[in-house]
PyMOL commands that place a pseudoatom at each C-alpha (Angstrom):
pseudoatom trace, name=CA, resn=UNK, resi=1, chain=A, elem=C, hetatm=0, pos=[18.082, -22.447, 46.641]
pseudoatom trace, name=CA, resn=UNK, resi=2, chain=A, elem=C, hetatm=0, pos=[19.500, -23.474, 43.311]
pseudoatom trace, name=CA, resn=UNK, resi=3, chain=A, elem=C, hetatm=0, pos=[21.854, -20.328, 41.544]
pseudoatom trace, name=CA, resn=UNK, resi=4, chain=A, elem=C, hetatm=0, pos=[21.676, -22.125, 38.255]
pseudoatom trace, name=CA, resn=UNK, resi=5, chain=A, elem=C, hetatm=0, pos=[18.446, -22.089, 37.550]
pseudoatom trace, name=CA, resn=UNK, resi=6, chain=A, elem=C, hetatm=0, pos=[17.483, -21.346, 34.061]
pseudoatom trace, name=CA, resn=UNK, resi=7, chain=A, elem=C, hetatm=0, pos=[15.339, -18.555, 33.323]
pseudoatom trace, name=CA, resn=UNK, resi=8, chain=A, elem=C, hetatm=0, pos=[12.346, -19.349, 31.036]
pseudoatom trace, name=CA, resn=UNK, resi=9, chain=A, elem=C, hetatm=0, pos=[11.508, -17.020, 28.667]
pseudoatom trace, name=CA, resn=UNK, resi=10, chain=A, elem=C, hetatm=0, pos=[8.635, -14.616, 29.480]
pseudoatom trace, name=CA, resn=UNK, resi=11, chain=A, elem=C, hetatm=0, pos=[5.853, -15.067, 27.288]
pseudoatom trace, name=CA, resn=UNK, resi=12, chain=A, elem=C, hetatm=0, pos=[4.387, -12.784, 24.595]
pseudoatom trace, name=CA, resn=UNK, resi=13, chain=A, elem=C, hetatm=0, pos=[1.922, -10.809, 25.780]
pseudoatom trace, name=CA, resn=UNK, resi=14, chain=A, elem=C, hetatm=0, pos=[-1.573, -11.003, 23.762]
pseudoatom trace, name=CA, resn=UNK, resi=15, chain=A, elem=C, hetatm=0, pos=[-2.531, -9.357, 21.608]
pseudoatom trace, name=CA, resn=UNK, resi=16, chain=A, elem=C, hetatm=0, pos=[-5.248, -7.158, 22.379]
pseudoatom trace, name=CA, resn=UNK, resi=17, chain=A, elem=C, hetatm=0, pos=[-8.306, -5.638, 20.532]
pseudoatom trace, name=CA, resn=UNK, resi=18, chain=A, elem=C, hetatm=0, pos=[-6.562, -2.124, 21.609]
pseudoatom trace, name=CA, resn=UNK, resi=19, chain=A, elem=C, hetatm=0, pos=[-3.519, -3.581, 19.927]
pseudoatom trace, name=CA, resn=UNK, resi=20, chain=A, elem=C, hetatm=0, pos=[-5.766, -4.007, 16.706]
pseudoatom trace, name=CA, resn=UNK, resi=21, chain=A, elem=C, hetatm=0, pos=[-7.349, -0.811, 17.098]
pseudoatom trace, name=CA, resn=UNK, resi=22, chain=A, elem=C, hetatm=0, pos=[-4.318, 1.058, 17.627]
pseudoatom trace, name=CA, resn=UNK, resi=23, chain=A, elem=C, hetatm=0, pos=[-2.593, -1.062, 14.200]
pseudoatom trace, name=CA, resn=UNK, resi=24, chain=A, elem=C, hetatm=0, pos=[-5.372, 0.251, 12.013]
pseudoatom trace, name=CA, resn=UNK, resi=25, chain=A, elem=C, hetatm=0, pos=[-4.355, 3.327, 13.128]
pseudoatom trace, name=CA, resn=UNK, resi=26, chain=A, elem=C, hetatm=0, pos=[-1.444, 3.714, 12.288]
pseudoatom trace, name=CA, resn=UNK, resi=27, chain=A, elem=C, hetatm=0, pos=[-1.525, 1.788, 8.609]
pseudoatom trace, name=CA, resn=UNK, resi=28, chain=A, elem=C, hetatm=0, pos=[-4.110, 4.168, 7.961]
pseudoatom trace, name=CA, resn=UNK, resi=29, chain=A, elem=C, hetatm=0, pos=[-1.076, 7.384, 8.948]
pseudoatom trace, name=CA, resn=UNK, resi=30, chain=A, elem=C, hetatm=0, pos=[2.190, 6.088, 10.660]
pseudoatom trace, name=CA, resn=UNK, resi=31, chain=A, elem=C, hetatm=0, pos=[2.995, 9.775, 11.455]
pseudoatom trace, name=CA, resn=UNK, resi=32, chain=A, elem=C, hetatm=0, pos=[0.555, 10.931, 14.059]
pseudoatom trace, name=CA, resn=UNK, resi=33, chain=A, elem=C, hetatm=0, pos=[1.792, 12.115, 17.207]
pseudoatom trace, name=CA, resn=UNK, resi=34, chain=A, elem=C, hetatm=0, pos=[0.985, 9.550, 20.286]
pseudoatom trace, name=CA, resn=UNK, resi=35, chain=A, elem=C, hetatm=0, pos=[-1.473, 12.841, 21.217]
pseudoatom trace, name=CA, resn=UNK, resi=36, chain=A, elem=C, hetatm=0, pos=[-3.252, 12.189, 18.242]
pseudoatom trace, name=CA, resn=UNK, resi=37, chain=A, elem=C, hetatm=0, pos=[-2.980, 8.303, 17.934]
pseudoatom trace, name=CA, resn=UNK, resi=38, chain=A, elem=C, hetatm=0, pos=[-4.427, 8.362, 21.679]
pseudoatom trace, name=CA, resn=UNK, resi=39, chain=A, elem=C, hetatm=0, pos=[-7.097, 10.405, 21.118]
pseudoatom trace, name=CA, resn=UNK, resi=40, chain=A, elem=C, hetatm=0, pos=[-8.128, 8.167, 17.810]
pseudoatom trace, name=CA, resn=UNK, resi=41, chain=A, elem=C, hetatm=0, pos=[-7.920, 4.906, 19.588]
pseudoatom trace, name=CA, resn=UNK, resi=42, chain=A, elem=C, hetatm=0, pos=[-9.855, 6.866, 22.747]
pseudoatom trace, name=CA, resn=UNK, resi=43, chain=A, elem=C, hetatm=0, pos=[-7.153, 6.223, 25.700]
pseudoatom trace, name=CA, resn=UNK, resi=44, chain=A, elem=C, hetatm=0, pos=[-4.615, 8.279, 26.970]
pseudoatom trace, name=CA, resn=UNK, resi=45, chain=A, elem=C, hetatm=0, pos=[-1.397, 9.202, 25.511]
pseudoatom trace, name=CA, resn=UNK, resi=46, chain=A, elem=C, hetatm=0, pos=[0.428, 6.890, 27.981]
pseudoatom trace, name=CA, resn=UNK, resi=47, chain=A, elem=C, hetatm=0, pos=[-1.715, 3.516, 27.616]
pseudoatom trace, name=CA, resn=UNK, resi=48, chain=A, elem=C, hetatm=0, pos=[-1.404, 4.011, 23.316]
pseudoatom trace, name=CA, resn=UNK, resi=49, chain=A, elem=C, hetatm=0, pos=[2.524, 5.103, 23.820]
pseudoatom trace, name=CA, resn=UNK, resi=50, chain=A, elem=C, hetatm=0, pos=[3.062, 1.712, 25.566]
pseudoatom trace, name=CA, resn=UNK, resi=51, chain=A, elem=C, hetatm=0, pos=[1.228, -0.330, 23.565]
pseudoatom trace, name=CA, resn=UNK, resi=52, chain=A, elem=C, hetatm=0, pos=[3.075, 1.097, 20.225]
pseudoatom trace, name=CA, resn=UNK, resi=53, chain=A, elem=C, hetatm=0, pos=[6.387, 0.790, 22.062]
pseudoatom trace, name=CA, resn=UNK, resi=54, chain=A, elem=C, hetatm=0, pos=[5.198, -3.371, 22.899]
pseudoatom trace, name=CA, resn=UNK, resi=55, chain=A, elem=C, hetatm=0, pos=[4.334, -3.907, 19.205]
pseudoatom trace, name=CA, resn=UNK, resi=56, chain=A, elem=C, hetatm=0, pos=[7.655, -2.672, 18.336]
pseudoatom trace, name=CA, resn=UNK, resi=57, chain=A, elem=C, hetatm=0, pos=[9.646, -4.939, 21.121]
pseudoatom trace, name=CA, resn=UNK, resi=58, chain=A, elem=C, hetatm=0, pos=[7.685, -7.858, 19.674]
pseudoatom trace, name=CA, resn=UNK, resi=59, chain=A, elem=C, hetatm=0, pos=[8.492, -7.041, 16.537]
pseudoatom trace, name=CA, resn=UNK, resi=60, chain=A, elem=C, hetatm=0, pos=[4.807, -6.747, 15.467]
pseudoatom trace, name=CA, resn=UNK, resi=61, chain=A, elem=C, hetatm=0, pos=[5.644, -3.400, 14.550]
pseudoatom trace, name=CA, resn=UNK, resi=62, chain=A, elem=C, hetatm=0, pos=[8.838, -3.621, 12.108]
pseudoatom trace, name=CA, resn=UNK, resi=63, chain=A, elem=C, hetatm=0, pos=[8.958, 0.176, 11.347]
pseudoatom trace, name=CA, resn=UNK, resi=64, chain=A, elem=C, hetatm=0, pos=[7.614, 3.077, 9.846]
pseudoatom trace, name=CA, resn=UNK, resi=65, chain=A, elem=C, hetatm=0, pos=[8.276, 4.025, 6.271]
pseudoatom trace, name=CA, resn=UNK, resi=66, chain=A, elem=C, hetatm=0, pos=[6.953, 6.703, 3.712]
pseudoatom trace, name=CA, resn=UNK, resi=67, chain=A, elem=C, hetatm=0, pos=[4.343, 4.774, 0.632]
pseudoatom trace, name=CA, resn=UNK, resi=68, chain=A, elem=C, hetatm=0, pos=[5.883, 6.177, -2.875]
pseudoatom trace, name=CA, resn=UNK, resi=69, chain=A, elem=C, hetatm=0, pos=[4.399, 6.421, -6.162]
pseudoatom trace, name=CA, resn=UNK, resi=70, chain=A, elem=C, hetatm=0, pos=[6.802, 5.084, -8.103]
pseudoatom trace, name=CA, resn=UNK, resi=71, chain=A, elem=C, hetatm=0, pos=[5.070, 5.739, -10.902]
pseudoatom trace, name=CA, resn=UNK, resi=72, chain=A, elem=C, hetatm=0, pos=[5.591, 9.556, -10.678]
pseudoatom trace, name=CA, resn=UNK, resi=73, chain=A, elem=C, hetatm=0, pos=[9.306, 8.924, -10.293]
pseudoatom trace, name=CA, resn=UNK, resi=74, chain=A, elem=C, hetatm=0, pos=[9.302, 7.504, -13.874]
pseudoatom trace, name=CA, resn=UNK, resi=75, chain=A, elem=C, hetatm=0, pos=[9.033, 3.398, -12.698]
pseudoatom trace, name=CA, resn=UNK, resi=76, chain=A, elem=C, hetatm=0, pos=[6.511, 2.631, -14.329]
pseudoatom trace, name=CA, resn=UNK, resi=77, chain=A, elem=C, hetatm=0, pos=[7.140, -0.619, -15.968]
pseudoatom trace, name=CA, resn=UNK, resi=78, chain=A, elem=C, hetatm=0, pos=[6.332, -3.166, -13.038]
pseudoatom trace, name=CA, resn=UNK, resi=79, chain=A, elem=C, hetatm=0, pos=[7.202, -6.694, -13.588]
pseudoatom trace, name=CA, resn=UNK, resi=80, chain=A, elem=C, hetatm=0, pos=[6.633, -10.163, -11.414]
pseudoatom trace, name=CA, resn=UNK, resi=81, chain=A, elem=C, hetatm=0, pos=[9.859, -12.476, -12.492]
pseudoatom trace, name=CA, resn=UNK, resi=82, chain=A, elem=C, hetatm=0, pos=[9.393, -16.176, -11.482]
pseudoatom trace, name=CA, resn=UNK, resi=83, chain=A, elem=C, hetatm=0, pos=[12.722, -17.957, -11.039]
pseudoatom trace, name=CA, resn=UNK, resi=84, chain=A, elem=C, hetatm=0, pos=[13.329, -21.618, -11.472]
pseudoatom trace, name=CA, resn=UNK, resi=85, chain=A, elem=C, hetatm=0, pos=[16.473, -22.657, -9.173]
pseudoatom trace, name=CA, resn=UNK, resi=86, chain=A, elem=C, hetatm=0, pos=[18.731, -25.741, -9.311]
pseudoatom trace, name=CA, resn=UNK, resi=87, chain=A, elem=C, hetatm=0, pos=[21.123, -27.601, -6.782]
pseudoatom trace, name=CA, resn=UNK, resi=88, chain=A, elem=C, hetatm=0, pos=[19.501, -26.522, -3.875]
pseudoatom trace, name=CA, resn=UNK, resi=89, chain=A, elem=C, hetatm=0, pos=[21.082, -23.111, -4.005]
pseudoatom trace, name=CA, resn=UNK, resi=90, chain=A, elem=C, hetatm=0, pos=[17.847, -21.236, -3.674]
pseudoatom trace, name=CA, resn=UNK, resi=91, chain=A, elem=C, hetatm=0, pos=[18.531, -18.977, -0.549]
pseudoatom trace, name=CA, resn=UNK, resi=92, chain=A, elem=C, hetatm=0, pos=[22.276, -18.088, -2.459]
pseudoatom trace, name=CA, resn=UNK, resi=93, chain=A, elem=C, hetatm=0, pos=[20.334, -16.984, -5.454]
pseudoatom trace, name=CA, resn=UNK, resi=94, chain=A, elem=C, hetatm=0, pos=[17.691, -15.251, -3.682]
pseudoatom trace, name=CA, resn=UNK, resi=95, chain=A, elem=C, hetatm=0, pos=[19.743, -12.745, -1.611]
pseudoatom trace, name=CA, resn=UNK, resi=96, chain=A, elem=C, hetatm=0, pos=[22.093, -12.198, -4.795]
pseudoatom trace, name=CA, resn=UNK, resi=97, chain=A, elem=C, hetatm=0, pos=[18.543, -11.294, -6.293]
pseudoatom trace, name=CA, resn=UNK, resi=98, chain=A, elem=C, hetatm=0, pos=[17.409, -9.042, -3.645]
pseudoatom trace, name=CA, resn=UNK, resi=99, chain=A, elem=C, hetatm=0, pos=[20.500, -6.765, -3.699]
pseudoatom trace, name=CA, resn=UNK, resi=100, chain=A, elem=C, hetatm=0, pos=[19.849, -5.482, -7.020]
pseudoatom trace, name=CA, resn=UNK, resi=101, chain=A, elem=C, hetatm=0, pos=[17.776, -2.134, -6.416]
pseudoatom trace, name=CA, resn=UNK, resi=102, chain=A, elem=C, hetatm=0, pos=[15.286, -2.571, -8.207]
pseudoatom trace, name=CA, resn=UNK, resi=103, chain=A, elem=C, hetatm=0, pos=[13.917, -5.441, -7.122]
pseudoatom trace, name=CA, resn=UNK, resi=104, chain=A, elem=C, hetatm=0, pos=[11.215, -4.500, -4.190]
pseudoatom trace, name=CA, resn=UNK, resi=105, chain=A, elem=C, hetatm=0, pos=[10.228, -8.111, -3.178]
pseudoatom trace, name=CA, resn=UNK, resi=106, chain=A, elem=C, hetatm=0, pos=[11.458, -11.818, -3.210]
pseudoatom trace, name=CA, resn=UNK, resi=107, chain=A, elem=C, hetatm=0, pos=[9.521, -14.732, -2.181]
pseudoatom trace, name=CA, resn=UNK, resi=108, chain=A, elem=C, hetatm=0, pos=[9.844, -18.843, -2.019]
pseudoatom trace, name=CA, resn=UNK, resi=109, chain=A, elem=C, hetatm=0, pos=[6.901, -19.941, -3.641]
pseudoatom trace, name=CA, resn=UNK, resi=110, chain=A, elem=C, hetatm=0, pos=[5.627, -23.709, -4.699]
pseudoatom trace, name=CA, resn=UNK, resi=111, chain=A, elem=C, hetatm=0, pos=[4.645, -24.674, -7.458]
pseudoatom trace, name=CA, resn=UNK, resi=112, chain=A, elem=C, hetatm=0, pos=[6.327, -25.116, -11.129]
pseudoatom trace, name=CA, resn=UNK, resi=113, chain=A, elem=C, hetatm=0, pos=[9.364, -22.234, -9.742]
pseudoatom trace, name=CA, resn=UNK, resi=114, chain=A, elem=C, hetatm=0, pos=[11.260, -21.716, -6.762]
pseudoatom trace, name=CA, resn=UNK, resi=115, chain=A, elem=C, hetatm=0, pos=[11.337, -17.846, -6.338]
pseudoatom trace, name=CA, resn=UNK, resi=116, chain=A, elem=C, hetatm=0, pos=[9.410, -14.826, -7.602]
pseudoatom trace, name=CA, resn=UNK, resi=117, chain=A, elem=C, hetatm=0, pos=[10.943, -11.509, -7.445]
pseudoatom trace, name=CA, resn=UNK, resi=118, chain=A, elem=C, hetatm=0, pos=[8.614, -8.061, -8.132]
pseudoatom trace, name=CA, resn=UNK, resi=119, chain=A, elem=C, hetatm=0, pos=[10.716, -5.271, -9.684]
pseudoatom trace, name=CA, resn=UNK, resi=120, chain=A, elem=C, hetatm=0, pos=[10.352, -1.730, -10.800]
pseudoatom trace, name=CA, resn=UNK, resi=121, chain=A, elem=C, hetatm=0, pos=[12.077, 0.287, -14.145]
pseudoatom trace, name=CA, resn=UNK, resi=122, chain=A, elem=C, hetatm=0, pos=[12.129, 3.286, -15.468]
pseudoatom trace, name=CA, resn=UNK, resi=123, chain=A, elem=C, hetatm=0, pos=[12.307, 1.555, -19.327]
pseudoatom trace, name=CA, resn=UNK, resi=124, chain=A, elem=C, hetatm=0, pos=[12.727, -2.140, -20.854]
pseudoatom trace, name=CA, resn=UNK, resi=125, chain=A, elem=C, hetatm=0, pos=[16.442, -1.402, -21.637]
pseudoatom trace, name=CA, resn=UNK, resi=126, chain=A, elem=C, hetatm=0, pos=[16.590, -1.759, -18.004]
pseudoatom trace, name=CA, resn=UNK, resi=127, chain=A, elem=C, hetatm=0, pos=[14.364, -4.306, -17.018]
pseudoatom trace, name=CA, resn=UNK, resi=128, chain=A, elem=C, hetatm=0, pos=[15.815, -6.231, -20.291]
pseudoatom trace, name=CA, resn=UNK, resi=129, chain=A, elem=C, hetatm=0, pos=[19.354, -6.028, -18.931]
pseudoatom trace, name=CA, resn=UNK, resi=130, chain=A, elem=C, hetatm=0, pos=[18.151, -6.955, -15.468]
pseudoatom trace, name=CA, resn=UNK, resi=131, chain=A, elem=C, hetatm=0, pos=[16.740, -10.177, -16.807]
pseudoatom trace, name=CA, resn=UNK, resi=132, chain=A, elem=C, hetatm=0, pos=[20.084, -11.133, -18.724]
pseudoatom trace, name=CA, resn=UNK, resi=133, chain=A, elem=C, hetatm=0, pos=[22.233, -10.590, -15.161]
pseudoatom trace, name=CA, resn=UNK, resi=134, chain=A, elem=C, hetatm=0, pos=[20.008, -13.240, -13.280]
pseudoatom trace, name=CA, resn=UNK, resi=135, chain=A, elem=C, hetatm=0, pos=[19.610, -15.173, -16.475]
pseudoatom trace, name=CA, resn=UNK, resi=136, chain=A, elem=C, hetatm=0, pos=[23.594, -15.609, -15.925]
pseudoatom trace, name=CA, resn=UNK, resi=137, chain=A, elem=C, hetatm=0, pos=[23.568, -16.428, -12.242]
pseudoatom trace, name=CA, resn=UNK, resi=138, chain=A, elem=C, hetatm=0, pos=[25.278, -19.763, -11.985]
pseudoatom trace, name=CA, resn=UNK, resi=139, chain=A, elem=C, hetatm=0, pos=[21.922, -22.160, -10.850]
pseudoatom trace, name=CA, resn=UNK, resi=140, chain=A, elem=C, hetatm=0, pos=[19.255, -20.333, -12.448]
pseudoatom trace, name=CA, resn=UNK, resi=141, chain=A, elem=C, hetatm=0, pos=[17.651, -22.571, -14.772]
pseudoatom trace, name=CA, resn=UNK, resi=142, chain=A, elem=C, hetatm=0, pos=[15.133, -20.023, -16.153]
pseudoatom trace, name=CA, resn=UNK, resi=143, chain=A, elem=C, hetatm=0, pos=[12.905, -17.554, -15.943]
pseudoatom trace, name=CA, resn=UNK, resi=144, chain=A, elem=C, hetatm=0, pos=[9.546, -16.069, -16.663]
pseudoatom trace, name=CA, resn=UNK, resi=145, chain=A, elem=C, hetatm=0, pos=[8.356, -12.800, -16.668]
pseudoatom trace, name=CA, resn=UNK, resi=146, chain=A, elem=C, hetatm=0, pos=[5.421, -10.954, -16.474]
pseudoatom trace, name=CA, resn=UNK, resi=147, chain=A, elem=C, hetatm=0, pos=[4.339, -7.219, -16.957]
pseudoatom trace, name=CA, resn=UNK, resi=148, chain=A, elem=C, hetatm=0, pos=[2.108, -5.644, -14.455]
pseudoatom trace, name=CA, resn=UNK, resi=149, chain=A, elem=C, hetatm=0, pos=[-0.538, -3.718, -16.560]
pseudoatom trace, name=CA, resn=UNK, resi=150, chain=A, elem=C, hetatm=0, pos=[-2.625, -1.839, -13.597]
pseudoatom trace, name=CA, resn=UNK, resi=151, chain=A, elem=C, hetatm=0, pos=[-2.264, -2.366, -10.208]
pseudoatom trace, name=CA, resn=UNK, resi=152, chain=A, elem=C, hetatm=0, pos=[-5.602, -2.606, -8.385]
pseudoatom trace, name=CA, resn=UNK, resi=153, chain=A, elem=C, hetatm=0, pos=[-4.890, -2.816, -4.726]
pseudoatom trace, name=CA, resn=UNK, resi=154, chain=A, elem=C, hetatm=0, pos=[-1.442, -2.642, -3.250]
pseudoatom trace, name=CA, resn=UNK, resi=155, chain=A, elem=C, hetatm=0, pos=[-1.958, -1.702, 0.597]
pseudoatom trace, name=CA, resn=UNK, resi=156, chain=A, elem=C, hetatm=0, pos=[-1.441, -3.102, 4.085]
pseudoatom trace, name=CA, resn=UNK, resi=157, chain=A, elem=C, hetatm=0, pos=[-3.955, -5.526, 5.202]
pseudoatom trace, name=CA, resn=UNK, resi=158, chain=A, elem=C, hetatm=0, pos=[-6.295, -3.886, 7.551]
pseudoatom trace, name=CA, resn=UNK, resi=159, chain=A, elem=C, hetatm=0, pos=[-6.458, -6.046, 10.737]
for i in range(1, 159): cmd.bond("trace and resi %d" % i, "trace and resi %d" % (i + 1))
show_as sticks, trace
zoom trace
């Protein structure tokens, strides 16, 4: 017998139409009980428990998180800010990007920019100083920004 033998990583398990089932589930309320989630998905409170607790290990699930209106916290000036970056720095100026607070997503994109950030303010003073700091981040070449007017659907893809 051979000690050295590597070990080959075990395989993902597949995912299941229960998996699905149980998914919907929860983006529909992440904060039922596995009592109730069972009882929704029609199996026991074991068989959904371990099959939320093998989404998580497999990082299908990623967490569980409250939805907030922003807009009834005063944000309500929603903007999408494309980014055009030089010297192949983009990663640099995208994490500098995503610490500011207000910004709620960053993305590499294709097309005419590199980047496009979504943010949230409470009033353009805000948003208008937020677009001068990036504007001064050493390899942004520009910028354009647009205003959200309405938002029409912003929700988790049902599976």
């Amino acid at each position: 017998m051979e000690e050295n033998k590597q070990r080959e990583s075990p395989e993902k398990r597949e995912i299941r139409e229960l998996d699905i089932r149980i998914l919907n589930i929860l983006l529909e309320d992440s904060r039922l009980s596995y009592r109730q989630l069972a009882k929704k998905a029609g199996v026991s409170v074991a068989t959904a428990m371990n099959h939320v607790k093998g989404l998580e290990k497999e990082g299908v699930i990623k967490g569980y998180t409250a939805t907030v209106n922003y807009d009834r916290l005063g944000f309500d000036i929603d903007v999408i800010v494309s980014v055009k970056v030089s010297k192949g720095k983009l990663f640099a100026v995208e994490n500098r990007i995503a610490a500011i607070p207000n910004v709620v997503e960053v993305y590499d994109v294709t097309g005419d920019f590199d980047c496009v950030v979504v943010a949230k303010f409470k009033n353009r003073r805000l948003l208008d100083n937020f677009l001068k700091k990036i504007q001064t981040f050493e390899f942004v070449e520009r910028t354009s920004t647009v205003m959200i007017l309405n938002t029409i659907k912003n929700s988790q893809m049902r599976l």
